[in-house]
C-alpha positions in Angstrom: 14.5 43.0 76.6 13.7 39.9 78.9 17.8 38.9 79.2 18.5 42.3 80.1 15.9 42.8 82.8 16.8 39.3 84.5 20.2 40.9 84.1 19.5 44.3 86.3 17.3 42.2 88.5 20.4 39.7 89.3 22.4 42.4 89.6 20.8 44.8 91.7 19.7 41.9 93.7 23.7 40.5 94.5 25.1 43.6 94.0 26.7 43.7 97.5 28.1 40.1 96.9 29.9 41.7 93.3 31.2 44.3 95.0 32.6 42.3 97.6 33.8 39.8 95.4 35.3 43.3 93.5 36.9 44.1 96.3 38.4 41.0 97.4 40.0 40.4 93.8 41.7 43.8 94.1 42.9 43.2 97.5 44.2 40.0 96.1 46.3 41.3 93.5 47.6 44.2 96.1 49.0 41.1 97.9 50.3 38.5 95.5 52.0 41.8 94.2 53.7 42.7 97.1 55.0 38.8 98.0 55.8 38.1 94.6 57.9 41.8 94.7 62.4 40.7 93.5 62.4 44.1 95.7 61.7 42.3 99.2 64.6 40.5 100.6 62.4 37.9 102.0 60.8 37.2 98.7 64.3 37.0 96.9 65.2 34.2 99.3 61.9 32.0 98.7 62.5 32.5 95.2 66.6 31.5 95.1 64.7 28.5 97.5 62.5 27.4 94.5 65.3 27.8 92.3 63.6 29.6 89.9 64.1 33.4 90.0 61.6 34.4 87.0 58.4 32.6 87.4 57.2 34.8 90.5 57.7 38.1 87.8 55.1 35.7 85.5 52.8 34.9 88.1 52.2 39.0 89.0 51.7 39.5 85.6 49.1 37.1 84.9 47.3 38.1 87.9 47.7 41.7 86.8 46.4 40.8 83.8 43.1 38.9 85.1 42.7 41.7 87.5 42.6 44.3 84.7 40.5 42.1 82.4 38.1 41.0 85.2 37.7 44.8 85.8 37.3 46.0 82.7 34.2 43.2 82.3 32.9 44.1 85.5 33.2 47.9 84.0 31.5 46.8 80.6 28.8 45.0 82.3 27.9 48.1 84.5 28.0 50.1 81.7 25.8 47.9 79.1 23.4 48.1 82.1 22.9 51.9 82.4 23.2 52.4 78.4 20.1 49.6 78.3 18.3 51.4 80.8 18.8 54.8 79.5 17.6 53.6 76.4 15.0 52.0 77.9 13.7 55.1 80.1 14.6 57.6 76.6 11.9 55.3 74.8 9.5 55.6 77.5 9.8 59.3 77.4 9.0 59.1 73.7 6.3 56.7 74.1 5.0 58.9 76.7 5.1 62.4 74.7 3.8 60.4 72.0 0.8 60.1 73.7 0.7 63.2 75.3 0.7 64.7 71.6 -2.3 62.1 70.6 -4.3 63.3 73.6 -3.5 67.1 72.9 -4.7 66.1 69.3 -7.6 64.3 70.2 -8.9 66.9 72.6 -8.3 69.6 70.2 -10.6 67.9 67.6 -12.9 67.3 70.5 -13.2 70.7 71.1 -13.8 71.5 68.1 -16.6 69.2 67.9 -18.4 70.8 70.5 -17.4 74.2 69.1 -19.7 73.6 65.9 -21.9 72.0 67.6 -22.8 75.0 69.8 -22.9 77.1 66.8 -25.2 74.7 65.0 -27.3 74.9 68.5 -27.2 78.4 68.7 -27.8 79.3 64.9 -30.8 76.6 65.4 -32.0 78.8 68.4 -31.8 82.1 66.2 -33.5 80.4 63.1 -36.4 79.2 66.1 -36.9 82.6 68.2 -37.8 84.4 64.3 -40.1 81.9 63.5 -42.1 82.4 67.3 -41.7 86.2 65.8 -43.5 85.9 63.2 -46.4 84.3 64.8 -48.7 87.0 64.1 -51.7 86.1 66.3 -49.7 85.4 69.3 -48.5 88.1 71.0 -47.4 86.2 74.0 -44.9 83.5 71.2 -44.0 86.6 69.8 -42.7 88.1 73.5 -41.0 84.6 74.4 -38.9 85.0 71.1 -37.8 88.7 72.6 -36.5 86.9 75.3 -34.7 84.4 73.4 -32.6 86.9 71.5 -31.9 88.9 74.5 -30.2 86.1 76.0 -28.6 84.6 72.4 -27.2 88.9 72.1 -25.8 88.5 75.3 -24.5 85.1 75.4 -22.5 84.8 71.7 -21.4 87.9 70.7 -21.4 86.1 67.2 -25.1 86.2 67.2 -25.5 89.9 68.5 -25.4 91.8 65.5 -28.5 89.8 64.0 -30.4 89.8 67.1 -30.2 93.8 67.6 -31.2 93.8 63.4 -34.3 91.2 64.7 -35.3 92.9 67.2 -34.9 96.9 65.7 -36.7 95.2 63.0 -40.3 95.1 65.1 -40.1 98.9 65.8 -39.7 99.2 61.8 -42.9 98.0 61.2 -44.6 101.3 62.8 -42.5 103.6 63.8 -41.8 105.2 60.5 -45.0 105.0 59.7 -46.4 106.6 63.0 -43.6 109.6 62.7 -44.8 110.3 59.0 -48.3 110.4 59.5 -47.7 111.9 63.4 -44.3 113.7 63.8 -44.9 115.0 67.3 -45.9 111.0 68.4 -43.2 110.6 71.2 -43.3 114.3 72.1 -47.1 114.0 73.5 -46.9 110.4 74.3 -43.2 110.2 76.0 -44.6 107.6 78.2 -44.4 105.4 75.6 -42.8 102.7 77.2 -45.6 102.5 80.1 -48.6 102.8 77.8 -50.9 99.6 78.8 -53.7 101.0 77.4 -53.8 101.8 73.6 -56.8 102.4 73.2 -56.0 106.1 74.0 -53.7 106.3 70.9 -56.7 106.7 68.5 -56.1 110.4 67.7 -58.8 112.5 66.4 -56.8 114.0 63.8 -55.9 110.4 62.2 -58.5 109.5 59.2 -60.1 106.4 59.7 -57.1 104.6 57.3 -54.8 105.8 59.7 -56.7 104.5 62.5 -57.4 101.3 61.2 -53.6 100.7 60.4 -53.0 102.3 63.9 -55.1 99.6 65.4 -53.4 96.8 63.6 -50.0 98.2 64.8 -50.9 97.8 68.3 -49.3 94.4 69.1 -46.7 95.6 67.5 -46.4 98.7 69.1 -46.4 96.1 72.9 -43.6 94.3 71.6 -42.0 97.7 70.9 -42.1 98.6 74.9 -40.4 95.2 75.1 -37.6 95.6 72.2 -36.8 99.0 73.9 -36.3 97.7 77.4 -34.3 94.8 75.9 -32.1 97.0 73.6 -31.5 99.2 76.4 -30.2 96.3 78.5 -28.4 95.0 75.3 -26.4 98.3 74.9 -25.5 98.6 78.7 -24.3 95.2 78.6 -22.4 95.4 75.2 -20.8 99.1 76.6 -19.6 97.2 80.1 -18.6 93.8 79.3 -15.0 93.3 77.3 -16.3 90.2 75.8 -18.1 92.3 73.3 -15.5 93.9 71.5 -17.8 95.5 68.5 -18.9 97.7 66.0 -22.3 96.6 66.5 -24.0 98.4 64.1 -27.3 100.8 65.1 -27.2 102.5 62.2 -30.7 103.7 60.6 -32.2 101.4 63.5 -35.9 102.8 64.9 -35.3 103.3 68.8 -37.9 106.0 69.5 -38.8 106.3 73.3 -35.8 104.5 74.5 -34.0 104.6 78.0 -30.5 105.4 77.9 -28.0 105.8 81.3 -24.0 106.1 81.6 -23.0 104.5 78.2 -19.7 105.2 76.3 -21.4 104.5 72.3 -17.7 104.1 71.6 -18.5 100.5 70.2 -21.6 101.5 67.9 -21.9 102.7 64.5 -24.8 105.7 65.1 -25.1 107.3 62.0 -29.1 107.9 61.0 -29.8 106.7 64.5 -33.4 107.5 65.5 -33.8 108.5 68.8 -36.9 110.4 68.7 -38.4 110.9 72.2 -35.6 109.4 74.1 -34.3 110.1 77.5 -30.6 110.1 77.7 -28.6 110.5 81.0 -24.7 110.9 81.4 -24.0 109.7 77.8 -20.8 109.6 76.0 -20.9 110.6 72.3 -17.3 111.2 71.9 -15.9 111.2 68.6 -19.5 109.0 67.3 -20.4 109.4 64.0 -24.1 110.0 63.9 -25.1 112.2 60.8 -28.6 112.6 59.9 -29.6 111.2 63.4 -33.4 112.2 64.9 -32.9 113.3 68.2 -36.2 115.3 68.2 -38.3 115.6 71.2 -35.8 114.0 73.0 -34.3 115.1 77.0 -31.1 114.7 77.2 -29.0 115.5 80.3 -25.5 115.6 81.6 -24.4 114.1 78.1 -21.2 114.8 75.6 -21.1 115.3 72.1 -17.4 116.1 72.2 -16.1 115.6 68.8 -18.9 113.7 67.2 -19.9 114.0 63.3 -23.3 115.6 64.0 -24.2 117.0 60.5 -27.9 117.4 59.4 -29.2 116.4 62.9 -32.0 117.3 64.4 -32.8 118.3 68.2 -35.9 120.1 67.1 -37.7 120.5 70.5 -35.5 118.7 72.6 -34.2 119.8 76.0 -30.6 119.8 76.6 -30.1 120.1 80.5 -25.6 120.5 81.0 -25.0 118.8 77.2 -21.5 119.8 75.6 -21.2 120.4 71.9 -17.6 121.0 72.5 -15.4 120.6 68.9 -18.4 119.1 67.5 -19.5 119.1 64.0 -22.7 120.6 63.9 -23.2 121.8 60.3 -26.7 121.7 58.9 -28.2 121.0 62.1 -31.7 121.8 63.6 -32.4 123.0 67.4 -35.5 124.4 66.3 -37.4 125.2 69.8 -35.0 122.8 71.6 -34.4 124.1 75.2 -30.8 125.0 76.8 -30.3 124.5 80.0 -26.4 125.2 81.5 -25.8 123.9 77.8 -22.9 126.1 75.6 -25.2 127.7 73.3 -22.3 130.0 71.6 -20.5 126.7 70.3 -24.3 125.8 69.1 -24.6 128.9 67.3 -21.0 129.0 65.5 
């Protein structure tokens, strides 16, 4: 490798001086050819002068031989250097792709590194925000951990499913209770969400049991206003954004007295959805499955149930203010003193 770069380097340095000297030999032999030609009368007459008639015809040839073996070295030369140096820049190329492919490599694994550790972070972050929920006697830990999985829904879709089950899981712990023991709840209290005072909540009709356990729901009951404003964000969020491709799953999920505007439930699975006391505005049902859904007490406005599997549903006192029940599938269900308002009550009836 050293031998052949002095080599380029004294040639491209005298290259002018090679070419020269190139030319020069070739102009030579042009010459010594043309004197030494039998052909010219004036070279016939030098020669019958020397007395020797056939050493001229030697002489061309030996020059016409160093001429075409001086060439064909020059020629050799020129080419060993451009096969050396194509080599040279062909195992550069490799060395350099090579090291492209050990830099692709090594920031693949990289990423991958930071990949798990993000999950681990974020499954760590889960794991923590349940254990500030269970902190029974601190209502404000428990409101912080809402928080948390609002943002861990919204940021890794991974994580979404088990943060909607977390947080539907708080209105679990009353709300079937409170619609056993109080079916018309949400229908008298529809201001659920706004309630600061639950004091109020202590119905007459209640036992004392019921009251006691009624009390002892009631930080529950102030996450609940919480969980619903955060679901209802949740959904909007999940329904606009493409990064959230779905099912997410609300199936049999608690989400009395929740807040619902211009969603398309086209990424949820609804089916025993409770949505007792809601207020749902311009709402796309299309082609949902929700069978056995509570809808009682409920206003829903501007809203389509084209298409949707609505079998054994109830609307039971629930007003329906421009709804279409157009091709639905309404077997089995109950509108008992539900209120129609520019709502097709024919396709209701059939």
């Amino acid at each position: 490798m050293g031998q052949f770069e002095n080599s380029r380097v004294f040639f491209l340095k005298y290259k002018f001086q090679l070419y020269l000297t190139a030319i020069f030999l070739i102009g030579f032999l042009f010459i010594c050819l043309y004197l030494f030609d039998p052909q010219i009368p004036f070279t016939n007459k030098k020669l019958e002068e020397l007395g020797n008639k056939n050493k001229p015809f030697y002489i061309r040839n030996i020059i016409i031989a160093l001429a075409a073996f001086a060439t064909a070295i020059f020629t050799w030369w020129k080419n060993v250097l451009n096969s050396k140096h194509i080599e040279v820049l062909q195992k550069q190329t490799e060395a350099m792709q090579i090291q492209a492919t050990n830099t692709s490599k090594q920031l693949e694994k990289f990423e991958a590194q930071i990949r798990i550790q993000e999950e681990t972070r974020l499954d760590t972050l889960f794991s923590k925000a349940v254990d500030l929920l269970k902190q029974e006697n601190d209502l404000i830990i428990r409101q912080s951990s809402i928080y948390i999985l609002k943002d861990l829904a919204l940021s890794s879709p991974k994580h979404t499913q088990k943060c909607i089950d977390t947080l539907c899981s708080i209105n679990e712990l009353w709300m079937p209770w409170m619609l056993e023991v109080y079916p018309d709840f949400f229908e008298i209290h529809n201001d659920f969400r706004y309630i600061k005072n639950f004091e109020k909540l202590f119905i007459k009709n209640l036992t004392s049991d019921n009251r006691y356990i009624l009390k002892q729901s009631f930080d529950n009951m102030k996450l609940s206003q919480l969980v619903l404003k955060t679901m209802s964000q949740i959904i909007k969020v999940i329904y606009n954004d493409h990064y959230f491709s779905g099912p997410f799953n609300l199936s049999h999920k608690y989400l009395c007295n929740i807040e619902l505007s211009e969603i398309d439930f086209e990424k949820f699975a609804l089916n025993n959805i409770n949505l007792n006391g809601s207020t749902l505005f311009g709402i796309n049902f299309y082609q949902c499955k929700m069978w056995e859904s509570d809808i009682r007490n409920s206003k829903i406005i501007k809203t389509s149930f084209k298409d949707a599997f609505l079998q054994y549903s109830k609307f039971d006192s629930t007003i329906l203010n421009e709804v279409s029940f157009e091709n639905a599938d309404i077997d089995n269900c109950s509108f008992i003193g539900a209120s129609f308002i520019k709502t097709d009550i024919q396709s209701i009836k059939k």
